[in-house]
C-alpha positions in Angstrom: -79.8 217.6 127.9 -81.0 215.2 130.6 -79.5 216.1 133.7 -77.7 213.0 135.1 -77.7 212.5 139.5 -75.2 210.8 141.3 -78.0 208.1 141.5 -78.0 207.6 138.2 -74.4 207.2 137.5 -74.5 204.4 140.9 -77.0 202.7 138.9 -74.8 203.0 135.7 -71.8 201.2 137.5 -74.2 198.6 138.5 -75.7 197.7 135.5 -79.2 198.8 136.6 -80.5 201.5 134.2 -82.5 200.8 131.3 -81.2 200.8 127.6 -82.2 204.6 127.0 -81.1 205.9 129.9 -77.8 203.9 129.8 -77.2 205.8 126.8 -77.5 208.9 127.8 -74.8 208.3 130.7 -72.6 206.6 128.2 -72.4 209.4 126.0 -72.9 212.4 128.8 -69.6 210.4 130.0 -67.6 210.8 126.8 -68.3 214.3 127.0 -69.0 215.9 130.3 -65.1 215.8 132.1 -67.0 216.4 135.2 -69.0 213.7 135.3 -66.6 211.6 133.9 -64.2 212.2 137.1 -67.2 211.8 139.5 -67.5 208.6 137.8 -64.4 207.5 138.1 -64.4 207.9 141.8 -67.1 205.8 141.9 -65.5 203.1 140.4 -62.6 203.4 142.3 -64.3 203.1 145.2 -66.4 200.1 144.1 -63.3 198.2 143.5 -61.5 199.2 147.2 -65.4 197.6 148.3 -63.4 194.5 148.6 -60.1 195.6 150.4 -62.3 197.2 153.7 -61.7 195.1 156.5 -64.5 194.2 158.2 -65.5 193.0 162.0 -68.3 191.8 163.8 -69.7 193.3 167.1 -68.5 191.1 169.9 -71.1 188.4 171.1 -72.0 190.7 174.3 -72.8 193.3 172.2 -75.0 191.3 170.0 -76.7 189.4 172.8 -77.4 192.8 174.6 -78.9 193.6 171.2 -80.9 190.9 171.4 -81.8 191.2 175.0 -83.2 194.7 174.3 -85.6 193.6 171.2 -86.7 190.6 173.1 -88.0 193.1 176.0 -89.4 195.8 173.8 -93.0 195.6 173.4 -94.9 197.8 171.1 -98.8 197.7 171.3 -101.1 196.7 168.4 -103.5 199.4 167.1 
């Protein structure tokens, strides 16, 4: 049996595995309770993505930011 990462099963919820391998999860999944729950916590926390609240840095922050990388200088070799 193909061992299946966490990586793998990230790519699953995303749609980003190819057909074979896509397999595989789908039918580790009906099987393996374990990885079905690690699954499912991924999902969940897909979907809850969407309910973080977000802010951006204050503008002082950012132009000190900016002030900083505008200064630094590093030589050409």
């Amino acid at each position: 049996m193909t061992k299946i990462t966490p990586e793998d099963l990230v790519r699953y919820l995303y749609n980003e595995t190819s057909g074979r391998k896509a397999e595989t999860i789908r039918i580790a999944l009906q099987t393996d309770w374990d990885l079905r729950e690690s699954y499912e916590k991924l999902v969940i926390s897909e979907q809850n993505l969407d309910n973080i609240e977000l802010s951006s840095p204050r503008p002082e922050t950012v132009n000190k930011i900016l002030d900083y990388a505008s200064k630094k200088r590093v030589p050409v070799t």
